[in-house]
MDAnalysis code that builds the backbone (N, CA, C; Angstrom):
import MDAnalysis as mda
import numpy as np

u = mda.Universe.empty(213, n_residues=71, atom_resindex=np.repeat(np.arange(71), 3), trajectory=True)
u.add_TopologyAttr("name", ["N", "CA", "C"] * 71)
u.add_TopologyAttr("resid", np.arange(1, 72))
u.add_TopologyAttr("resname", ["UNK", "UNK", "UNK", "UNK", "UNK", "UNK", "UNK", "UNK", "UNK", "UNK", "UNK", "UNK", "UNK", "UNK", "UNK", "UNK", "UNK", "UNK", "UNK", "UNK", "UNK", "UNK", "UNK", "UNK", "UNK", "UNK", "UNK", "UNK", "UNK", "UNK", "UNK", "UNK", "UNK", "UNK", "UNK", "UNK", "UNK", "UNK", "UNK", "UNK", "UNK", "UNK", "UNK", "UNK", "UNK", "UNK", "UNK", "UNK", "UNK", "UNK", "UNK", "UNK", "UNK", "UNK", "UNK", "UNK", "UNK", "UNK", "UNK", "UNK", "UNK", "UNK", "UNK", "UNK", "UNK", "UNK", "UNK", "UNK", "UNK", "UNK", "UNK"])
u.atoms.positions = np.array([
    [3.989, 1.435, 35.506],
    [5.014, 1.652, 34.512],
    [5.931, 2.773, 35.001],
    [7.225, 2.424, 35.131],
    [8.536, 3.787, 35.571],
    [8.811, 4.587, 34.183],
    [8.255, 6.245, 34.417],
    [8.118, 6.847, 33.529],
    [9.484, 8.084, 33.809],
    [9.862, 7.622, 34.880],
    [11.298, 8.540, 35.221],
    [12.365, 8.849, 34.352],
    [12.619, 8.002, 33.676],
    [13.219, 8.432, 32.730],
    [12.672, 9.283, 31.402],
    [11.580, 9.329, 31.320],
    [10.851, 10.090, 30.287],
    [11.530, 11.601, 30.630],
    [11.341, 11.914, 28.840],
    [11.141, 13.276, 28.620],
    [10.151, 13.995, 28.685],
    [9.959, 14.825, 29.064],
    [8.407, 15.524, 28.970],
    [8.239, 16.877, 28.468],
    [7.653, 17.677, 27.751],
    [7.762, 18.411, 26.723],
    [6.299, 19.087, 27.079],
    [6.135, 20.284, 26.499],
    [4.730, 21.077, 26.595],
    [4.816, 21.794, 25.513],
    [4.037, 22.536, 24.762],
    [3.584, 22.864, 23.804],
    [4.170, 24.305, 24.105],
    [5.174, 25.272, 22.882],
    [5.108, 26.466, 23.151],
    [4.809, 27.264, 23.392],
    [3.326, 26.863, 22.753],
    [2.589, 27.501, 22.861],
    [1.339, 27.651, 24.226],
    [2.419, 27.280, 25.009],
    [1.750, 27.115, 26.679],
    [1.313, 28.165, 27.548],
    [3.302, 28.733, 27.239],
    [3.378, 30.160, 27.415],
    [3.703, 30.017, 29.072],
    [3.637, 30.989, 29.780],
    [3.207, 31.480, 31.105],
    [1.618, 31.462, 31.976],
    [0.899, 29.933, 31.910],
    [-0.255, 30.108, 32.547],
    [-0.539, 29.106, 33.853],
    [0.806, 29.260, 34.257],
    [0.793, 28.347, 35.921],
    [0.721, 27.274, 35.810],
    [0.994, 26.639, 35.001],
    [0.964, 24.912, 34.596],
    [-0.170, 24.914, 34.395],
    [-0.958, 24.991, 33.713],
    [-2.207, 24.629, 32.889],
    [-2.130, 23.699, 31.623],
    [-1.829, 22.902, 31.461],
    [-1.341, 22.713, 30.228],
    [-1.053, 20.803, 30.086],
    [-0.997, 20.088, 28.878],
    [-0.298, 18.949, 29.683],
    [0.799, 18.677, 28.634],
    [1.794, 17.882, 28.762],
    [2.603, 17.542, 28.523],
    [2.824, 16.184, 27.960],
    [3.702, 16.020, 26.844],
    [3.821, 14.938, 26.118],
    [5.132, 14.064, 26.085],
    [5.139, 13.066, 26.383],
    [6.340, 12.219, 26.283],
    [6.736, 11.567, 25.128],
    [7.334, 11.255, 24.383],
    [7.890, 9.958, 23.290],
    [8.655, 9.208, 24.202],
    [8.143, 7.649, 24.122],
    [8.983, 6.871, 25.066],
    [10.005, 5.873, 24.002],
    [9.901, 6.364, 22.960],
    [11.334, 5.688, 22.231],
    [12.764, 5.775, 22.630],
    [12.921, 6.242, 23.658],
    [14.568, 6.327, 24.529],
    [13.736, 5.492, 25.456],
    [13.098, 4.559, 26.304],
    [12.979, 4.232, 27.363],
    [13.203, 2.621, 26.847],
    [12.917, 2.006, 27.459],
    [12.966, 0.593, 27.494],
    [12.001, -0.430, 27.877],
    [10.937, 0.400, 28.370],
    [10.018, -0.138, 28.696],
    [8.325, -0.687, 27.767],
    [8.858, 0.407, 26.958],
    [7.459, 0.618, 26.341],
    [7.961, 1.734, 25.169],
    [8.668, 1.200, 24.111],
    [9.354, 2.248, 23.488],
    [8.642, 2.514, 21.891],
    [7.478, 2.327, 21.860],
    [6.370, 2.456, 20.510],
    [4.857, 3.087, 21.223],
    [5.227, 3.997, 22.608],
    [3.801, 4.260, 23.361],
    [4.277, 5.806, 23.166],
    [3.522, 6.424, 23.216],
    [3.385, 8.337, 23.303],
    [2.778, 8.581, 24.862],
    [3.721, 9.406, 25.768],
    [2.808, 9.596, 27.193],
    [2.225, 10.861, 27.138],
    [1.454, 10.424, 28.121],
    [0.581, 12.533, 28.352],
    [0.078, 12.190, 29.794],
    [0.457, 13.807, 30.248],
    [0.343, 13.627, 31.342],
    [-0.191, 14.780, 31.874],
    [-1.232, 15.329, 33.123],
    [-1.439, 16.797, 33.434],
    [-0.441, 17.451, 34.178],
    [0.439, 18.927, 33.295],
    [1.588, 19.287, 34.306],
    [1.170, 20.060, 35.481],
    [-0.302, 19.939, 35.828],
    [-0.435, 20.151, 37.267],
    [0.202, 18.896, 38.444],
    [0.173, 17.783, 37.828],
    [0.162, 16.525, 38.189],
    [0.725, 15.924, 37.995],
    [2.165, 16.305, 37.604],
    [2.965, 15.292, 37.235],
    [3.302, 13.606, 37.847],
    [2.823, 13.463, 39.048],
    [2.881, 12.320, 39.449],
    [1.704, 11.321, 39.299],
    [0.637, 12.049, 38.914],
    [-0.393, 11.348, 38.491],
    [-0.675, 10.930, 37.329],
    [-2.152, 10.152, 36.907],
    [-2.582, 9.395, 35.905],
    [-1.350, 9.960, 34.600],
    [-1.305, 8.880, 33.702],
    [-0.382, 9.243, 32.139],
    [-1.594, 8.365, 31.400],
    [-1.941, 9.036, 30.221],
    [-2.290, 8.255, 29.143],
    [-1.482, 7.820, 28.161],
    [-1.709, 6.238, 27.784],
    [-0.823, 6.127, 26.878],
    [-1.126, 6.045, 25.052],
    [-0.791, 6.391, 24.236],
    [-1.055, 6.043, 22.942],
    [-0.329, 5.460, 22.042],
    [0.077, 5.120, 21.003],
    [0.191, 4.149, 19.937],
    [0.581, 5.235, 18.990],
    [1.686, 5.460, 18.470],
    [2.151, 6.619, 17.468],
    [0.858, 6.850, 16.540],
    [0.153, 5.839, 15.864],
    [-0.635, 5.914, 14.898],
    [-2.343, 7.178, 15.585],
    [-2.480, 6.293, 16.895],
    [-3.617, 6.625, 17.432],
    [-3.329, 8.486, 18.070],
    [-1.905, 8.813, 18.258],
    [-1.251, 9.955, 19.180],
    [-1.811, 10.762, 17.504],
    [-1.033, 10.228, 16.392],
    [-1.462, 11.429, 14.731],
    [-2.756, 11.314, 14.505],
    [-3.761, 10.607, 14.711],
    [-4.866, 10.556, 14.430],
    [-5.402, 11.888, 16.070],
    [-5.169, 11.527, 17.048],
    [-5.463, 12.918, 17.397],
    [-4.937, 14.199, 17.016],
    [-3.589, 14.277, 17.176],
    [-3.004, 15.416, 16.612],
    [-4.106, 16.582, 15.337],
    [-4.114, 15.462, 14.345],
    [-4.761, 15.891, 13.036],
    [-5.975, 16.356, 13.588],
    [-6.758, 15.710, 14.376],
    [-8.054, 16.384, 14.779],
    [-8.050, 17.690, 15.097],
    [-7.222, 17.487, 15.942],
    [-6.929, 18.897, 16.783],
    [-6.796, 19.975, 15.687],
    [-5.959, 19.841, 14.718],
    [-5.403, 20.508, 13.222],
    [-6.505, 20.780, 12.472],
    [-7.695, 19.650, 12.448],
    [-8.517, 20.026, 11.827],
    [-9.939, 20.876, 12.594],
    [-9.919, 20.883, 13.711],
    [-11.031, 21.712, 14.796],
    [-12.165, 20.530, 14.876],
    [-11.641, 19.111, 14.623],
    [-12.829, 18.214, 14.944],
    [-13.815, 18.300, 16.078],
    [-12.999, 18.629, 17.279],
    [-13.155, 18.742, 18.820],
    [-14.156, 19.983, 19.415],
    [-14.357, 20.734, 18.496],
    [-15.216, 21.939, 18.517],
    [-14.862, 23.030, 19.411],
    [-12.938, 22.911, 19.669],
    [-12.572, 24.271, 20.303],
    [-12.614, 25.588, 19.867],
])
């Protein structure tokens, strides 16, 4: 999948920690796949992307919101 045109975005809360971090796409400007959410590691930008499903991307989100994950 050509993800070149994607936007890619990181959390403000990233900060300054050498690219540690990963990054999120909305592919609703693309044409390819325009109802998928990307993520990607910004160590790695050329590597693996996961993709999600708006519904399945808020159902993590909320986890995260709620400390499901046990960080």
């Amino acid at each position: 999948m050509d993800l070149s045109n994607a936007t890619w975005v990181k959390s403000s809360f990233s900060g300054d920690n050498g690219g540690n971090c990963v990054e999120v796409a909305n592919l609703r400007d693309t044409a390819d796949h325009p109802d998928l959410i990307a993520v990607r590691d910004s160590k790695d930008p050329e590597g693996p992307k996961l993709l999600f499903t708006p519904t399945k991307w808020n159902a993590f989100l909320n986890g995260v919101k709620a400390d499901e994950f046990g960080g």
